[in-house]
N, C-alpha and C positions, 0 to 999 in steps of 0.2 A: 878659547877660554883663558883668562887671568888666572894663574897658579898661584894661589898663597893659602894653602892650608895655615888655617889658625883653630886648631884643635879645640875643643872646649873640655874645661875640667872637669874629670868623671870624680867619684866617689871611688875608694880606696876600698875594693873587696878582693876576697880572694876565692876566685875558681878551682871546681872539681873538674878535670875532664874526663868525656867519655867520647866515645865515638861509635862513629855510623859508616858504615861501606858503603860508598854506592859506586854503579859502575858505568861512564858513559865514556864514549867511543874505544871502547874497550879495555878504560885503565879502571882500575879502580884506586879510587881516592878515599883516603880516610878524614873524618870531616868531625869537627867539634860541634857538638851539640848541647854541651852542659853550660848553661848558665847558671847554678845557683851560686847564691849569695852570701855567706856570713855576716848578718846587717847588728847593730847593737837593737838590746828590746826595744819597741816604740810604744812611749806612755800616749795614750791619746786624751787622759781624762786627767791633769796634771791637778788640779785644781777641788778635784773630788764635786765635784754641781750637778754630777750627771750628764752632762752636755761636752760632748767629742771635740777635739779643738777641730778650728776649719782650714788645718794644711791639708796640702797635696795629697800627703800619704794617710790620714786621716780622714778625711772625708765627711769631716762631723760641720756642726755649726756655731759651736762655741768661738766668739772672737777673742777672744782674752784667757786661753788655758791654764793664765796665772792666777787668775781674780776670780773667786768663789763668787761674789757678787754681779759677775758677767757671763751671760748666756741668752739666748732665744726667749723672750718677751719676760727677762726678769722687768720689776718695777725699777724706772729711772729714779734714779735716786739723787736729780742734781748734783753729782761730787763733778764735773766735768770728764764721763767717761762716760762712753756708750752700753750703758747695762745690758738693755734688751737687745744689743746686738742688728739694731735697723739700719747702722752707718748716718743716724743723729746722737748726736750728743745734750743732752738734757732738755729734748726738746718736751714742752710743755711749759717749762718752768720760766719764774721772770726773769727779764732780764733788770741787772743790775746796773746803778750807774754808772760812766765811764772812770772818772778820774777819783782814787783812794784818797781820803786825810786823814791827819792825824786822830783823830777820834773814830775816824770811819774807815777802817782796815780795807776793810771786806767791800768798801763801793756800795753797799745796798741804800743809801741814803738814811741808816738810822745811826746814830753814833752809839759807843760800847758803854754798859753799866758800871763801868770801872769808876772808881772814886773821883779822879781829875777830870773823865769825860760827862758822866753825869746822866748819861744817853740809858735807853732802855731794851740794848738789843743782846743780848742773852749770850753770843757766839760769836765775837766782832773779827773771826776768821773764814766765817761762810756766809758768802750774799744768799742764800737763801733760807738763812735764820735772820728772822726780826720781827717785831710785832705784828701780828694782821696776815704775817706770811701763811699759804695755805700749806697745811700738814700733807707731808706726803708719806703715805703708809709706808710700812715694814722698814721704815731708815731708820727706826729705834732714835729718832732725833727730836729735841722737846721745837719744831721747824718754828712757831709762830710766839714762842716766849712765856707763853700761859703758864707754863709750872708742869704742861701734862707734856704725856709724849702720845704722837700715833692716836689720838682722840677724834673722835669722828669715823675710823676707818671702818670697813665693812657695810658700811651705806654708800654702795653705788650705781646708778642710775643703769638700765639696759636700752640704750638706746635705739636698738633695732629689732627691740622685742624677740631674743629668739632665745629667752631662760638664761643669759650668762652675758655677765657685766666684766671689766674690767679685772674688779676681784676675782673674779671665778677663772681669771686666764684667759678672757676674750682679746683676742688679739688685734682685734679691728671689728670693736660695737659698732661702726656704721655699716657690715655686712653682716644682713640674716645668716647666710651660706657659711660665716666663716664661726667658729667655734670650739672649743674643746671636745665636742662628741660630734661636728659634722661630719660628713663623709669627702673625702677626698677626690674633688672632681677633673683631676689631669687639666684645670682651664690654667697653670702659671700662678697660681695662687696658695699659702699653705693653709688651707680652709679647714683642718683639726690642729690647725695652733701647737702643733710640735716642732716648729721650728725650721720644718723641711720640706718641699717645693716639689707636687706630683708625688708622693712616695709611691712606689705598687704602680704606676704608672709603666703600661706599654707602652713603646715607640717605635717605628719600624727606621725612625732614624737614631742615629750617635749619640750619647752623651759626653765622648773624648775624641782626642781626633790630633797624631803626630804625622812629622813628612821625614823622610830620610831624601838623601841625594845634593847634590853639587853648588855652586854659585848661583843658577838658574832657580831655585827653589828656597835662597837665602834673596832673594833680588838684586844679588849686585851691582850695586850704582846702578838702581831704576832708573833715575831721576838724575844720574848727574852731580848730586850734589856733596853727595859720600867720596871722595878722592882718597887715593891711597899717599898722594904727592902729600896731602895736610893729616897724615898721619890716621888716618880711619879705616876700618877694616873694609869696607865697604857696604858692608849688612844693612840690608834694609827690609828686615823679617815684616815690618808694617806695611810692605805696601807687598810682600809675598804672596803669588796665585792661590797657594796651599792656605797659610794660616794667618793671611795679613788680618791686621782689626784696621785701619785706614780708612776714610771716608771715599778716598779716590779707587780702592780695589773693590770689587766683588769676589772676595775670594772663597774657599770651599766653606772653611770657618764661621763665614759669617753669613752663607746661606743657610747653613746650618742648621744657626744659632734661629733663624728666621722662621725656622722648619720647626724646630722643639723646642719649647721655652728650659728644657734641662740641661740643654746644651752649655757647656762651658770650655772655655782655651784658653792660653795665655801664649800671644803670637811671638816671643822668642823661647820661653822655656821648652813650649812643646815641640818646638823645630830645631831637630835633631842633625839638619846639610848642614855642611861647611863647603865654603867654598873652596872649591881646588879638588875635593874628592874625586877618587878613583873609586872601581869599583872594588876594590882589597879595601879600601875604608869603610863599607857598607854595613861587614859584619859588626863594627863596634857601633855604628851607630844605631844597629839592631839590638846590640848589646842594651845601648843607653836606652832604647824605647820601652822594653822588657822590663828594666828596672825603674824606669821612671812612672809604668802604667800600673795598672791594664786601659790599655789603650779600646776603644769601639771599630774604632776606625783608623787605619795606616794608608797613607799615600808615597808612592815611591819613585821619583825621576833619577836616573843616573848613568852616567858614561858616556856622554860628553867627552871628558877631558881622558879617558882613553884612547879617543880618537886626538884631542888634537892637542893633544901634550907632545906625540912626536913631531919633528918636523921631514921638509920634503927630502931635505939631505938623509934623512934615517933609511928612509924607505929605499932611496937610490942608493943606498950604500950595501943593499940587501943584508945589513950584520940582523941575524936571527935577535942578539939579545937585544935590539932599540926597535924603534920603531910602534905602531900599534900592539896593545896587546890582544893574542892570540883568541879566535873563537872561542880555544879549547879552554883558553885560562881563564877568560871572563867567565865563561860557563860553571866551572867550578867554584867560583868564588860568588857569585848570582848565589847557585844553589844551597851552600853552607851559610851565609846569611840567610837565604827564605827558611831552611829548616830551624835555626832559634827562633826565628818569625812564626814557624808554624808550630813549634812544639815546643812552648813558651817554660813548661817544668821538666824538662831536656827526661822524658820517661819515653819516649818513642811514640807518644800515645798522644791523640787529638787532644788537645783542650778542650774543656767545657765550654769556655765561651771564646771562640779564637774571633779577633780582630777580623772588621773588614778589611780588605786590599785591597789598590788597585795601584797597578804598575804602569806605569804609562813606557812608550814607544818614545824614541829619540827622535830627534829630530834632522833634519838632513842639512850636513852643514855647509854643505859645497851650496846649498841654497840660499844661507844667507851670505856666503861669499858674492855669491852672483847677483845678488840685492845690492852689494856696495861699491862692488869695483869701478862702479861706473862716478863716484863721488870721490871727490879731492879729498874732501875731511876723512873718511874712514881709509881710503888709500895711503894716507899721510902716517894716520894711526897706525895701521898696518905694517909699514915700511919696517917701524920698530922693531919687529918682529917678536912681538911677544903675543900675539894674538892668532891662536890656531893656525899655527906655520903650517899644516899640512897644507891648505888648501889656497891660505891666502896668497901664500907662493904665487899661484898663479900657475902652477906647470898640471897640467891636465894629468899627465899618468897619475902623479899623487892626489888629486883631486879624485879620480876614479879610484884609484884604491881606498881611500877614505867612505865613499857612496858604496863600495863592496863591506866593508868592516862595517857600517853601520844599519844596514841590511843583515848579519850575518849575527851584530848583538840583537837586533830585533827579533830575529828567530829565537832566539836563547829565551829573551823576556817570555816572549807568545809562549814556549813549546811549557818552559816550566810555573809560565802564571797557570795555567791550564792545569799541569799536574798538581800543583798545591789547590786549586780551586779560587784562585785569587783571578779578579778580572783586568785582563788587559786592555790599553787603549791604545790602538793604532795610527789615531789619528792625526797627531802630535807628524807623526813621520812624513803625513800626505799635507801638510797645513805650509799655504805658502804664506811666510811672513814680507813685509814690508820696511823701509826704512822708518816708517814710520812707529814702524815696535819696535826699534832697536833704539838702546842707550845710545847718546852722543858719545857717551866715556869710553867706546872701545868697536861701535858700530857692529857689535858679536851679542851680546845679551841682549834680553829683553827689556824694555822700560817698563812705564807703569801701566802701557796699552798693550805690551808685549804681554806681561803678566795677568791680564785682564783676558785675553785671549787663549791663554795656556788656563787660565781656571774653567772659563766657558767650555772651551775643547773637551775637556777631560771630565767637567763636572755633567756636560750634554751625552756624552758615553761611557760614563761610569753607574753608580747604582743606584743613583739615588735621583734621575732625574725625573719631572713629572711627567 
């Protein structure tokens, strides 16, 4: 694996600690469990409309928490903003000509009633004030020139016959089903007109969904095209097993999304790897999931580059302090990440609603060493010596120590996915890959058939498959 941790900027809080005893192979380890947060208040309704703004941490559906006149099926009001919040902007309304004159400010083809112009359009700052133009209610705007304002309003057709027109807050009069008193049918639709999509709907799938873990789970130069040489980090979270949105990936995200129309991601904020991670980086990135959720759903690959961050010199050199790291310490470090994972208000007590998990099983590395050696290109790569020196060496005794240490982190996974109740996949370890799923950029990561492969595996033995 390529080593370059490039950290990502956390939020500036400050931690209480507590701790938790536990004791395995006979030590006992004291272990940090408190994550709370000192965060400043969060306005969610900035604008006073009633309607929650639609960040992250808000969860509401107000697009504009600055503009009292923007929220969930207000009336468009032609100003070039999206009132009702559909992601149109004045749709209904005419459109205006293209090119402004001098008499004709505003493009609408009527010239201004100003004394030199002579013209009869009332507003020669808004193309949708001029003569004939159609009134559009509650804009308090005299829209068509007449002298009145808002005339005409309250007379509006019900086109789907089902008691409520436009005025009434019909949200969509060509649907019977959909209405201010309909009932809420879980079909992706928000058929009582408040603005919100299944409310009160069961799912036996996610509606959130982050990954923790290494370069493998960020895609590292999938594709090749990402180079560290032309100054890029590598990252290719779109075409990610976990959370890619990509046309070319099937990744967990977007089966999901396929699965529950409530599902929503956004394929780098929610993916939490970095590449280059150990498994001592794990806790913060549990740190970040915790603050950034409540999460439905966590997936978690990692430790890799515990293996092959040493090289074969370390191992032959028997010094205790290089080399792989130890059962004993992966273990411990595993374990104090899963308990913020599992006891998300650091009180020692289950959460209400604790996240899915699933931990996947590493993979065998001396297996894709044995995929490449036999190629000039990844041989070449190699030579460099920046790519999993344990094994690419070539010298079998570190080869076999590397196949024991990764056997020995897979127990760790297994023994304490099992004690939190989070499910493991094994499969990942027994799964023989090909040249053909490995990046050209290093013949060690997966590409974008490599990644396609690691979603399949994991997503065919995890929880959610049919």
């Amino acid at each position: 694996m390529v080593r370059k941790i490039l950290p990502r900027i956390l939020p500036l809080y400050f931690f209480c600690d507590s701790a938790l005893k536990i004791t395995i192979y006979g030590s006992t380890l004291a272990i940090s469990t408190n994550v709370s947060a000192v965060k400043p208040p969060l306005v969610c309704d900035a604008d006073g409309d009633s309607y929650e703004s639609d960040n992250k941490k808000c969860g509401g559906n107000d697009c504009d928490d600055s503009n009292p006149n923007v929220y969930p099926n207000a009336n468009e009001l032609c100003d070039g903003l999206d009132n009702d919040c559909d992601g149109i902007v004045d749709e209904n309304c005419p459109e205006p000509p293209a090119e402004p004159t001098r008499c004709d400010q505003d493009a609408d083809g009527y010239d201004a009633d100003s004394r030199s112009c002579k013209g009869d359009d009332c507003d020669d700052t808004n193309p949708y004030v001029y003569p004939g133009a159609e009134e559009i209610c509650n804009d308090e705007i005299d829209n068509d020139c007449d002298g009145e304002i808002n005339e005409g309003c309250g007379q509006c057709p019900d086109a789907d016959n089902d008691g409520y027109t436009d005025c009434d807050g019909d949200c969509d009069d060509n649907n019977p089903l959909v209405n201010p008193d309909a009932t809420e049918l879980c079909d992706g639709i928000d058929n009582n007109c408040d603005g919100t999509i299944d409310e009160g709907c069961s799912s036996m799938y996610p509606n959130s969904m982050a990954a923790a873990g290494d370069s493998i789970t960020v895609a590292y130069n999938a594709d090749g095209t990402e180079s560290l040489f032309f100054g890029s980090t590598g990252y290719q979270d779109e075409v990610s097993w976990a959370l890619g949105d990509s046309i070319r990936i099937n990744s967990h995200a977007q089966r999901l999304a396929a699965l529950n129309p409530g599902f929503s991601w956004d394929a780098e904020f929610d993916n939490h790897a970095i590449s280059g991670a150990n498994i001592i980086d794990l806790k913060d990135q549990v740190i970040q999931i915790v603050q950034d959720g409540p999460y439905d759903y966590v997936v978690i690959l990692i430790g890799h580059n515990d293996i092959c961050d040493a090289s074969c010199e370390d191992l032959l050199d028997d010094d205790p302090n290089t080399g792989m790291l130890s059962m004993e310490d992966f273990e411990s470090r595993f374990v104090e990440a899963m308990w913020i994972l599992y006891d998300q208000d650091s009180d020692l007590s289950i959460d209400e609603n604790p996240p899915d998990v699933v931990v996947s099983s590493l993979a065998r590395v001396s297996d894709l060493y044995n995929v490449g050696k036999y190629d000039n290109w990844c041989t070449m790569i190699w030579s460099l010596g920046s790519v999993c020196r344990v094994v690419t060496s070539g010298t079998q005794y570190c080869i076999d120590e590397a196949d024991k240490r990764t056997q020995e982190y897979n127990e760790v996974l297994a023994n304490w996915a099992d004690f939190f109740g989070y499910t493991y996949v094994p499969q990942i370890y027994e799964t023989s890959f090909t040249l053909d799923d490995l990046s050209d950029f290093d013949c060690f990561h997966p590409n974008v058939s490599g990644q396609n492969k690691i979603s399949e595996i994991i997503w065919n033995n995890g929880l959610y498959a049919e």
